[in-house]
C-alpha positions in Angstrom: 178.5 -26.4 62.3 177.7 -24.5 59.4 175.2 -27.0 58.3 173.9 -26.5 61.8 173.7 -23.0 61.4 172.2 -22.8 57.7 169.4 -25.6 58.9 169.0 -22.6 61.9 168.9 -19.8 59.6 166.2 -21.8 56.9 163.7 -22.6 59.9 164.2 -18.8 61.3 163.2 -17.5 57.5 160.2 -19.8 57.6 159.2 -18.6 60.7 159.0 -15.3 59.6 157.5 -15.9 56.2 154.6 -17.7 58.1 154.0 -14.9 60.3 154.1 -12.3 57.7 151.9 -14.8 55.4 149.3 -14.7 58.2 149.3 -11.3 59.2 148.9 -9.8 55.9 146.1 -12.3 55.4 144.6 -11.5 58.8 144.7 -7.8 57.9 143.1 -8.5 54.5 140.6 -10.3 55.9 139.6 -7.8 58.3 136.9 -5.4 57.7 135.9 -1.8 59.2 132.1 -1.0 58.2 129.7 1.9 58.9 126.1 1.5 59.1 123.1 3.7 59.6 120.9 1.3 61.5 117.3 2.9 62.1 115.7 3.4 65.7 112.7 1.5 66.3 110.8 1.8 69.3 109.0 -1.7 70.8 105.3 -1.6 72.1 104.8 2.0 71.9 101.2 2.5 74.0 98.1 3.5 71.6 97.4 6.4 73.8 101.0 7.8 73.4 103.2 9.5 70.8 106.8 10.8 70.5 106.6 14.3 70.2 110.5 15.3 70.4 112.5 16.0 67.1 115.7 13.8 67.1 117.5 11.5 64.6 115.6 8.1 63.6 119.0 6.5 62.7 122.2 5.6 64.3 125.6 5.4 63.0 127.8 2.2 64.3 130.7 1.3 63.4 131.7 -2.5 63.3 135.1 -4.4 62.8 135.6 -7.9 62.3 136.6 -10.8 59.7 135.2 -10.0 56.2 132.8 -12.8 55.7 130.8 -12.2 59.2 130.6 -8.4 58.4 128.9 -9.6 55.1 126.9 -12.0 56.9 125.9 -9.0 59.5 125.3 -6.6 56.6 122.9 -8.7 54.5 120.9 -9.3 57.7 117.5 -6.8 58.5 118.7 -5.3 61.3 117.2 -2.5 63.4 117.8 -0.8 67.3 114.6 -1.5 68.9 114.8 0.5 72.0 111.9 -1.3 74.9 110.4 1.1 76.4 109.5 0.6 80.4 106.7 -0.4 81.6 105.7 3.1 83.3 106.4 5.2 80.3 106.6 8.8 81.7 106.4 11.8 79.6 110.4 11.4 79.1 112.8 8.6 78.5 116.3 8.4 78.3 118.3 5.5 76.2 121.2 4.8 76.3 122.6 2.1 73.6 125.3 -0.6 73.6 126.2 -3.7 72.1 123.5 -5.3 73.7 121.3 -3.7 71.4 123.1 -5.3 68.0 123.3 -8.9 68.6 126.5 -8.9 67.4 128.1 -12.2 66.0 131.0 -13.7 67.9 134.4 -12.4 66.3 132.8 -8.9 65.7 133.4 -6.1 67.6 131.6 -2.2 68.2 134.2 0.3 67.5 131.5 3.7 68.1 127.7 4.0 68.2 126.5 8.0 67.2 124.6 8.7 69.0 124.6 6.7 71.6 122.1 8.4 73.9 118.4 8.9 72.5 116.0 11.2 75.3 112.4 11.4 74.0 109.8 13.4 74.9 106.2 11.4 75.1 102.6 12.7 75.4 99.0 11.3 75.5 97.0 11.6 72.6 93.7 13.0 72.8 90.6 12.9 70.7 88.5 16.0 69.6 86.1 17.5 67.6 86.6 20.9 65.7 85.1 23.0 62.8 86.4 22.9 59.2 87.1 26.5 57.6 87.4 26.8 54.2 90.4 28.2 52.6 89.1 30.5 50.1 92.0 32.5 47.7 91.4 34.3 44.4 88.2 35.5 42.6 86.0 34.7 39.9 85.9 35.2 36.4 84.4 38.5 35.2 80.5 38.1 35.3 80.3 35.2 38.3 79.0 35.8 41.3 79.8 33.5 44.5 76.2 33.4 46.1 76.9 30.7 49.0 79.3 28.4 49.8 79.3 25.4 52.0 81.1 22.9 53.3 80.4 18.9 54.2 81.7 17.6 56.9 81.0 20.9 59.4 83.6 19.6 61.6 86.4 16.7 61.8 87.5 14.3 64.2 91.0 15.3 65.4 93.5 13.0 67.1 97.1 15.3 68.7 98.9 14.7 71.4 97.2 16.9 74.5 100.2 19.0 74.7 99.3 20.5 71.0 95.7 20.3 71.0 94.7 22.9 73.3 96.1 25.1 70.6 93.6 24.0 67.9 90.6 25.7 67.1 89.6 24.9 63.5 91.1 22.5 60.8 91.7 24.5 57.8 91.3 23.1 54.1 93.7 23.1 51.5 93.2 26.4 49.2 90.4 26.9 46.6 91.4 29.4 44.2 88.2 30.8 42.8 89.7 31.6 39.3 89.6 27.9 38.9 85.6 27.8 39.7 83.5 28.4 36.9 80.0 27.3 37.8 77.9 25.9 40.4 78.5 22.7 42.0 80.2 20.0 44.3 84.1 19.9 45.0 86.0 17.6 47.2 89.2 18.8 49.1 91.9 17.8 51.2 91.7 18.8 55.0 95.3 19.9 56.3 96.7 18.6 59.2 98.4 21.7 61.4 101.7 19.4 62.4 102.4 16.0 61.3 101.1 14.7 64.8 97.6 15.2 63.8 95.2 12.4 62.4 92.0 13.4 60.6 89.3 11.9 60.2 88.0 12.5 57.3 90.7 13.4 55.3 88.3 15.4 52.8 85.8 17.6 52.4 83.2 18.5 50.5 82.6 22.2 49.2 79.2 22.7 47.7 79.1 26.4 45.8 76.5 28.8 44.3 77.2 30.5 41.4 75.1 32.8 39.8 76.2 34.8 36.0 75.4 38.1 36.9 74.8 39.2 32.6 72.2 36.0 33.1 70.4 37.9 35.9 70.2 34.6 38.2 70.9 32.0 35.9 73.1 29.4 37.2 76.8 29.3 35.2 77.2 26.7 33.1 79.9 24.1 33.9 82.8 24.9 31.3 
C-alpha cells in the first residue's frame, strides 16, 4: 500500500510539474504589442479631397504567441478604409479586425480610435492674380522705379468650400535691403492652406532700379 501510494504521489508531482512547465512557457511565449498603424484611404476620387483635421494613425493593440507577433510586426501593414461608391461630403468608419488581417492565434485587445468621420469636398480649378510681397527698403541712394511680376496670375486647385475665399496668391517676401540693382528674381508662390495646388510654383519678379547720385543710371549688380 505504501508503494501504491508513493507510485500515486510521484505521478500527481509530475502532473503538476508538466502543467506548471507549460504554463510558464505559454506565458513566456505570449506577447502584448502596440502599434501605430497609419490610415490609408482606397480610391479616393480625383475630384475630391479630405478636408477634416483628424489623426492619420491608429493605435492597436495585439496579443498572441511571440513568433506570429514578430511575423505580424515585420509585415507592411496599413488600415485602408474603402470608401463607398457614393462618396458624400461625410463619411463615417468605423474599424474592426476585419480591417488587420490578423493571423490565426492572434487576437485584437483595443483599436484607438476606432471611429474615423471625414469631411470631403470637390476640388475646383481657378485662376487668380499674383501679388507681390514687398518688405523692407533699399540701400541709401536706390530708387525702386518699377516692379513686375511674371506669371500675372496662377492656376489654383482648393477644394470649393475654401476657394470662394481666395482672391489673390501672395509670394513669398522680398526684402528690398537684399536688392541692389536692376534685374530678374525668381520666387516661391505661397499656398494659403496646405489644400492648395499651384501651378506654377514660382514667379518671376523683374525690377527697375535706378542710383539716384547717378541721375538715371542703372545700379550696378554688387
Amino acid at each position: 500500500m505504501k508503494n501504491l501510494k508513493k507510485t500515486k504521489d510521484l505521478f500527481f508531482s509530475l502532473g503538476v510539474a508538466v502543467f506548471l512547465a507549460y504554463y510558464v512557457r505559454s506565458s513566456i511565449n505570449e506577447s502584448t504589442v502596440t502599434l501605430e498603424l497609419p490610415i490609408e484611404l482606397n480610391s479616393l476620387p480625383e475630384n475630391k479631397v479630405v478636408i477634416s483635421e483628424g489623426s492619420s494613425y491608429a493605435e492597436v493593440v495585439v496579443r498572441g504567441p511571440s513568433h506570429l507577433i514578430a511575423q505580424y510586426i515585420s509585415m507592411s501593414k496599413k488600415i485602408k478604409l474603402k470608401l463607398p461608391e457614393n462618396l458624400g461630403s461625410k463619411h463615417r468608419f468605423v474599424i474592426d479586425k476585419t480591417y488587420l488581417n490578423l493571423p490565426s492565434g492572434i487576437s485584437l485587445i483595443s483599436i484607438k480610435p476606432a471611429v474615423f468621420e471625414m469631411e470631403f469636398d470637390e476640388l475646383r480649378l481657378v485662376s487668380l492674380p499674383i501679388k507681390l510681397n514687398v518688405v523692407g527698403k533699399l540701400s541709401k541712394g536706390l530708387e525702386l522705379i518699377s516692379q513686375e511680376c511674371f506669371p500675372k496670375s496662377v492656376r489654383v486647385t482648393a477644394p470649393s468650400k475654401f476657394i470662394k475665399d481666395l482672391k489673390v496668391i501672395q509670394t513669398e517676401p522680398i526684402n528690398l535691403s537684399e536688392v541692389f540693382a536692376s534685374g530678374e528674381y525668381q520666387v516661391g508662390l505661397l499656398p494659403p492652406f496646405k489644400q492648395v495646388s499651384l501651378q506654377p510654383q514660382i514667379a518671376r519678379v523683374v525690377f527697375e532700379i535706378i542710383n539716384k547720385e547717378q541721375k538715371g543710371v542703372k545700379a550696378a549688380v554688387r
